[in-house]
N, C-alpha and C positions, 0 to 999 in steps of 0.2 A: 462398849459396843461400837462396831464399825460403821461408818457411814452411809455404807454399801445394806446393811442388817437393819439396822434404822429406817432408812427408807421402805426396807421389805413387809417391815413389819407396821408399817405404815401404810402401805398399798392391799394387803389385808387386812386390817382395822376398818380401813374409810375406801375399799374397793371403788365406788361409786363416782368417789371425789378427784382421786390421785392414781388410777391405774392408767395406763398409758393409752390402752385402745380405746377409752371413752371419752378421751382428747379428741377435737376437732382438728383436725391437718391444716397447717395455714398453709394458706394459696390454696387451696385445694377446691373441687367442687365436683358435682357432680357427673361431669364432664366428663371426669379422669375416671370414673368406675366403668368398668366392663361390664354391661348389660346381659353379653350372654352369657357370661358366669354365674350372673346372679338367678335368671332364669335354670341355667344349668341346676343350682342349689334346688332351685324349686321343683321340677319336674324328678330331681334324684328322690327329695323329701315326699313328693305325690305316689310316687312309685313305691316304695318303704313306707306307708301309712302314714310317714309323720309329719305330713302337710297336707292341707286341705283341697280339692282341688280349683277351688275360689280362689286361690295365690295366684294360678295361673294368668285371673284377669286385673291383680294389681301391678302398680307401675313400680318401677326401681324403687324409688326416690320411697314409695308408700311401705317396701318388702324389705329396706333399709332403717327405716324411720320401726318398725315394728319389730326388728333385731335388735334392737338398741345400737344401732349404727350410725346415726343420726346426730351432732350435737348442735345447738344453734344456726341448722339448716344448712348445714353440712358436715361430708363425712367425717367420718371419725378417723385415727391410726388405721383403729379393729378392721373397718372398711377396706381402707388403702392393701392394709397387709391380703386382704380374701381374696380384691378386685379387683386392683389398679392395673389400668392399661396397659401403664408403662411406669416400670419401675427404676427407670437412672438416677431418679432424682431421692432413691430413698437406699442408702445403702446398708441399712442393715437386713433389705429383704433380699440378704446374697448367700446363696448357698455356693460351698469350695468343696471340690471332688475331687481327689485325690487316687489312683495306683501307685504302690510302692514299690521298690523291688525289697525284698529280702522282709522283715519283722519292725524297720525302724524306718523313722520319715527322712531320711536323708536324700534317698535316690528317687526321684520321680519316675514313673512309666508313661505317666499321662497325668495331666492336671488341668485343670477346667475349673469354670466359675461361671456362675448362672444368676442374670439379677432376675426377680419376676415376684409374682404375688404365692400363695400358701400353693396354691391346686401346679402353678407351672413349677415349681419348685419339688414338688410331689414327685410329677409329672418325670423331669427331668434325673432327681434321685434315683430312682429306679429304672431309665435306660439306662443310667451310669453303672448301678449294678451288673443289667444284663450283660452288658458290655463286658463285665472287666469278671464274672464270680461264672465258674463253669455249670455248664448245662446239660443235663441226662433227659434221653425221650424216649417214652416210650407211647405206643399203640393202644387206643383206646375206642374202639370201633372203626370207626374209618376214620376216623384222626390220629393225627401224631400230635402229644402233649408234652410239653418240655419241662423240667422243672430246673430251679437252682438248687445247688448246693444245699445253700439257704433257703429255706421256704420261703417263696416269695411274701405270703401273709405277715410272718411276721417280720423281714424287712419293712414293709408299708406300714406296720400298727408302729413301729421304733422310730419311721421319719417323721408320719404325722402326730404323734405323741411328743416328736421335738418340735414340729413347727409351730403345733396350737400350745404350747405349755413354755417355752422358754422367753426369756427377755428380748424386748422390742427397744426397751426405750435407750440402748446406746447403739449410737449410732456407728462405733466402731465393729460393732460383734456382728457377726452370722453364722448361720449354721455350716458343720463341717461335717462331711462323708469322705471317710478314710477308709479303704482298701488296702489291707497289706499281705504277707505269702497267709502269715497264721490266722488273719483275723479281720473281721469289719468292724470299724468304729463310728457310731453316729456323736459328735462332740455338741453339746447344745447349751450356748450362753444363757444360764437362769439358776435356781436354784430348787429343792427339793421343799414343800411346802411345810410348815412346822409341823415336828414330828415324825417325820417320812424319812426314813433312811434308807443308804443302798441298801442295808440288809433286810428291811421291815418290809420295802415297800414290794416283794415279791408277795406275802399275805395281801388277800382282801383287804381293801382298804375304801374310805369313800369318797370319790373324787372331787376334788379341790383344784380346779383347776383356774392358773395366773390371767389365763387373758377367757373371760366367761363368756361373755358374746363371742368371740372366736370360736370357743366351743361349742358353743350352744346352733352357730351355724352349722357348724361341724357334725354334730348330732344329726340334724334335722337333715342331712343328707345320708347319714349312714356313715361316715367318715369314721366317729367316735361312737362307743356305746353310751359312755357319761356315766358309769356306776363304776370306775375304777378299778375295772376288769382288764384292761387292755394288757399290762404287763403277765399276767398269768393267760393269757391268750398268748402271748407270741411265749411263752414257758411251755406249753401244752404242744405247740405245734411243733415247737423244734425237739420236745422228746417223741412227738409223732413219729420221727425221722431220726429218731437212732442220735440226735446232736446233746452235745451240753448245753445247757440253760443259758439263757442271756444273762449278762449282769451289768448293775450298775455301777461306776466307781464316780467319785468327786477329786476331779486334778486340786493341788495346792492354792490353784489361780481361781478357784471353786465354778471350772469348768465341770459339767455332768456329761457322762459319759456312757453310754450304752454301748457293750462290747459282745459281739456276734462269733463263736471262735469258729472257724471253718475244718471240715470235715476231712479234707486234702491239703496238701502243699498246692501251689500253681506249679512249681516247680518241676516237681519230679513224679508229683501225684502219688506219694508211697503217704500212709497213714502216718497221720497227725495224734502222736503218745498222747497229747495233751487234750485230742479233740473231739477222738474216739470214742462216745458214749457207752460202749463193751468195757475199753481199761478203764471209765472216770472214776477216779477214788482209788486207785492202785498205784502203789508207790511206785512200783516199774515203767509205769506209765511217764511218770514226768521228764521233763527236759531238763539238760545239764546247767542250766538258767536255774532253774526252779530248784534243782536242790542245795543251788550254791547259798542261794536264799534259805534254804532250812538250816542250812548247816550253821550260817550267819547267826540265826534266831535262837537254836541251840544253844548254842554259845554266850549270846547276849539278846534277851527275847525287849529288851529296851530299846533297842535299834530301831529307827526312825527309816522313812524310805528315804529320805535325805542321804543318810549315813550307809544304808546300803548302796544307793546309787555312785556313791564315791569308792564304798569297800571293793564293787564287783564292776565299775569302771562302765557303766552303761548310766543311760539317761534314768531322772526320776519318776517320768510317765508313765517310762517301762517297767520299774520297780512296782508301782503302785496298781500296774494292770495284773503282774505274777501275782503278787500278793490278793487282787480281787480275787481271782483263781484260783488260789491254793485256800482260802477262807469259805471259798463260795463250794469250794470240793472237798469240805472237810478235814484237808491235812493240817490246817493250822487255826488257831481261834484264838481271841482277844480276852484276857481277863482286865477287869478297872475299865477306867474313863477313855473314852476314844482316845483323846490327846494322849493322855498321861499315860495307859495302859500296857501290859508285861505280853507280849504273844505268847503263847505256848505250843509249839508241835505236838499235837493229837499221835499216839501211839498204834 
């Protein structure tokens, strides 16, 4: 067992003792928390029944201390990551924004980096989207309403699902929002809690989430539901809209990945074979990418994305994203053990 697995498995056993947010911040004090955030939290949760309106007349320090925010009379991680002022001195609360030109990260169009707490990080995500993912309006009494591509709902349940649920405690990792022609990628430093697979965790499930006060504040504004719904929420919205399902993939480097396929090219705006919810599941639909990969599996259904990514001369990210896609759309399935196991192309 890895050292990395160990510790995880660790951090759930004795949550209480070794999870990160229940760490007090050294240096740190009450000082550095953003008061009207905290407030913010509470007038959201007064508003959505799920705080009292007697919050109203407690003090940070007392509205902290009753989140379990609090540890030896001062904040916690949990805290810093909700609150803090100012965030230069803590670098893994950094979100990386990314446009790409074409399908791979090679060519930038725009790239940005954003340090700040959960809510400005949110915040920030989603201009970035506005920005960079196209927008349709139409008329709705005497308003004009815009929508993305993307439902906007379920971009916001995939950032804030990454920001309260992924790993804090390396100080190298932050979260990544990737924009490219075919697809949005939220990448988030953590892991899938025991049990939970990209393929399982689209079914009800019951939420287990890594950093619980984070959540729990989360909740109490309406942010999160906390019953493990959210994933079949942003499922539901985007077949609202004619799109393919979100899915998860876990890169080699056991990055999680929630992948958004979009509707249009930016490019040329002609339909997306792959993205189109009318063709999904129809073999004519796919990309000459995609079936280079069948043909591969055919052949030798033992083939690792390793060995495809060297067979068909592209990166292995992008291997492992087709393959989410073509598994997640029925063309292809796994018999045996994850590792070990033989694909087989579905007929």
């Amino acid at each position: 067992m890895s050292p990395e697995i160990y510790e995880e498995r660790l951090r759930e056993c004795r949550p209480m003792e070794y999870a990160w947010e229940n760490l007090a911040t050294l240096g740190a004090t009450l000082d550095d928390i953003d008061e009207n955030r905290v407030m913010g939290i509470v007038r959201a949760g007064i508003r959505e029944g799920r705080m009292p309106e007697t919050a109203l007349e407690e003090t940070s320090a007392s509205l902290l201390n009753r989140w379990g925010l609090i540890a030896n009379g001062k904040p916690t991680n949990g805290a810093l990551a909700l609150f803090a002022k100012d965030a230069d001195n803590y670098s893994q609360f950094r979100l990386q924004m990314a446009k790409f030109k074409g399908m791979d990260s090679i060519e930038f169009l725009d790239n940005q980096q954003l340090k700040g707490n959960i809510f400005e990080q949110l915040d920030g995500a989603m201009a970035f989207c506005f920005k960079h993912l196209n927008l349709s309006g139409k008329v709705v009494g005497l308003k004009r309403e815009e929508e993305l591509e993307i439902p906007y709902e379920a971009l916001r349940e995939g950032v804030i699902n990454a920001l309260c649920h992924r790993r804090y405690d390396d100080y190298r990792e932050g979260l990544q929002l990737g924009i490219y022609e075919d697809r949005v990628e939220i990448c988030n430093p953590g892991r899938f809690p025991t049990g939970v697979t990209p393929e399982n965790i689209k079914t009800l499930h019951s939420s287990k989430p890594r950093n619980l006060h984070i959540a729990q504040v989360m909740y109490k504004a309406a942010y999160l539901e906390g019953w493990g719904t959210g994933i079949k929420r942003m499922i539901d919205v985007c077949k609202a809209h004619n799109l393919p399902e979100p899915f998860y993939q876990i890169w080699a480097d056991g990055t999680i990945v929630l992948t958004f396929l979009r509707p249009k090219t930016a490019k040329n705006g002609e339909t997306n074979g792959e993205t189109n919810g009318e063709t999904n599941g129809k073999w004519e639909s796919l990309t000459e990418r995609q079936n280079s990969i069948i043909q591969c599996l055919q052949k030798n259904g033992t083939h690792t994305s390793r060995t495809l990514s060297i067979l068909l001369d592209i990166s292995q990210r992008t291997v492992e994203r087709e393959i989410s896609f073509l598994r997640n759309n029925g063309f292809i399935d796994k018999e045996g053990s994850t590792k070990n196991g033989t694909w087989r192309v579905l007929k």
